[in-house]
C-alpha positions as a Python dict, from the first residue, in 0.01 Angstrom:
ca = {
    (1, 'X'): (0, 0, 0),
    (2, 'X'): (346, -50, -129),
    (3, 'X'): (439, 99, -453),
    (4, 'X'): (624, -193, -554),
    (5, 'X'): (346, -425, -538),
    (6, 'X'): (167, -391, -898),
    (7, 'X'): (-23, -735, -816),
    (8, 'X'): (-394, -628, -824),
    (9, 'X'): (-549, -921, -643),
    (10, 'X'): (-297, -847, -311),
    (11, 'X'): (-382, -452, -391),
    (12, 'X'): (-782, -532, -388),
    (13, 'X'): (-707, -803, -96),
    (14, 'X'): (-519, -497, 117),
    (15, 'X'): (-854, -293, 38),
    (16, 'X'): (-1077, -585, 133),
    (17, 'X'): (-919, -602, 447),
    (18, 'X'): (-895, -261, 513),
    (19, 'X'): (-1272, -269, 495),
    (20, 'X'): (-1300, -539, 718),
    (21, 'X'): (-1069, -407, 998),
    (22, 'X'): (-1254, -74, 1018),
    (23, 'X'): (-1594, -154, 963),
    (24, 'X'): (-1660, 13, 604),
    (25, 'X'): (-2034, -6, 447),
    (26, 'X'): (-2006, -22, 131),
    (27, 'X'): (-2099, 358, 35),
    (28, 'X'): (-1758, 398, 235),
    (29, 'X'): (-1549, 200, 86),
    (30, 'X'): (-1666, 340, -223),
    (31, 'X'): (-1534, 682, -143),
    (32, 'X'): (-1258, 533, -27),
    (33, 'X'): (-1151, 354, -357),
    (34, 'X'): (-1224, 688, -518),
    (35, 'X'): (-992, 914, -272),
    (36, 'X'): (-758, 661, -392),
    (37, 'X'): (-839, 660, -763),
    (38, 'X'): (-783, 1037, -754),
    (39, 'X'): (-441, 1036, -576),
    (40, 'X'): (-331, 771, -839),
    (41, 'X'): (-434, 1048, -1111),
    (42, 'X'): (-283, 1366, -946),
    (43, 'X'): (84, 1104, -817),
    (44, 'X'): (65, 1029, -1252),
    (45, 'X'): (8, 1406, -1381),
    (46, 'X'): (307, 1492, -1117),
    (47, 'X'): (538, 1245, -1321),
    (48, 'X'): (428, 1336, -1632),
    (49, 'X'): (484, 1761, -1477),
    (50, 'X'): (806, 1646, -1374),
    (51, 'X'): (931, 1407, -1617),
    (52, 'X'): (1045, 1149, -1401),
    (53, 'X'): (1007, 806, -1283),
    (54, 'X'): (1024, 855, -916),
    (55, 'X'): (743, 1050, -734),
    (56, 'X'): (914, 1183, -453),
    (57, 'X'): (597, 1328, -295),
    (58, 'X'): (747, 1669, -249),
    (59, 'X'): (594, 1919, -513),
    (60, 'X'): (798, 2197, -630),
    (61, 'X'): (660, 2517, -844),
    (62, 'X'): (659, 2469, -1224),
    (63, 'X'): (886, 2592, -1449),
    (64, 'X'): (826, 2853, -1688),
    (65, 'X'): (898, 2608, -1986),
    (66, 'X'): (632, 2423, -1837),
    (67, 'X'): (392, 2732, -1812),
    (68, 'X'): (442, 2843, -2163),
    (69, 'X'): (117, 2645, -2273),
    (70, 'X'): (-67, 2858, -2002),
    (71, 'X'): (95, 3223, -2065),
    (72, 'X'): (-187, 3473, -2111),
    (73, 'X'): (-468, 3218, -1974),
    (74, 'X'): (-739, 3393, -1736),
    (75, 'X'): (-503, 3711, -1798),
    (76, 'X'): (-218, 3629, -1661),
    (77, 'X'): (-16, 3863, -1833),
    (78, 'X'): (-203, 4184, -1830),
    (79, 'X'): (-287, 4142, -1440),
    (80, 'X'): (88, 4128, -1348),
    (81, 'X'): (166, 4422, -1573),
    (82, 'X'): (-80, 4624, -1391),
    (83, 'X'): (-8, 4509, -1061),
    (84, 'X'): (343, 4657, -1110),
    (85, 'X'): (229, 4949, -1227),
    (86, 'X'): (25, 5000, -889),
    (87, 'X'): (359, 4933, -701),
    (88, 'X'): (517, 5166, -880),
}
């Protein structure tokens, strides 16, 4: 599906025939509505990581401004200090 086309009756008309073309029960094309569903979400978090518009599809690592809410979470801090004390 185009990103461009925000009309939900041709979006829901693409799925319908999607079904159609490949055979889908309905358990199926259930699953497959949901694989969508949960792209959607993860494509909307990325622009919201990112703070742009565009989803370019190509993920990068987070900056550490953006990892400031998550310092010290499931020890994040005290593992790396004594992993470079092992190194060391």
């Amino acid at each position: 599906m185009p990103a461009s086309d925000k009309n939900p009756e041709k979006i829901l008309a693409g799925f319908l025939e999607v079904k159609n073309k490949y055979g889908l029960d309905n358990e199926k094309f259930l699953v497959l509505l949901g694989m969508v569903n949960l792209m959607s979400i993860i494509n909307l978090l990325e622009k919201r990581a990112t703070g742009s518009g565009q989803g370019g599809g190509v993920r990068r690592p987070p900056a550490p401004q953006e990892l400031v809410p998550f310092m010290g979470m499931f020890g994040g801090s005290k593992a790396r200090q004594s992993g470079e004390n092992q190194v060391k």
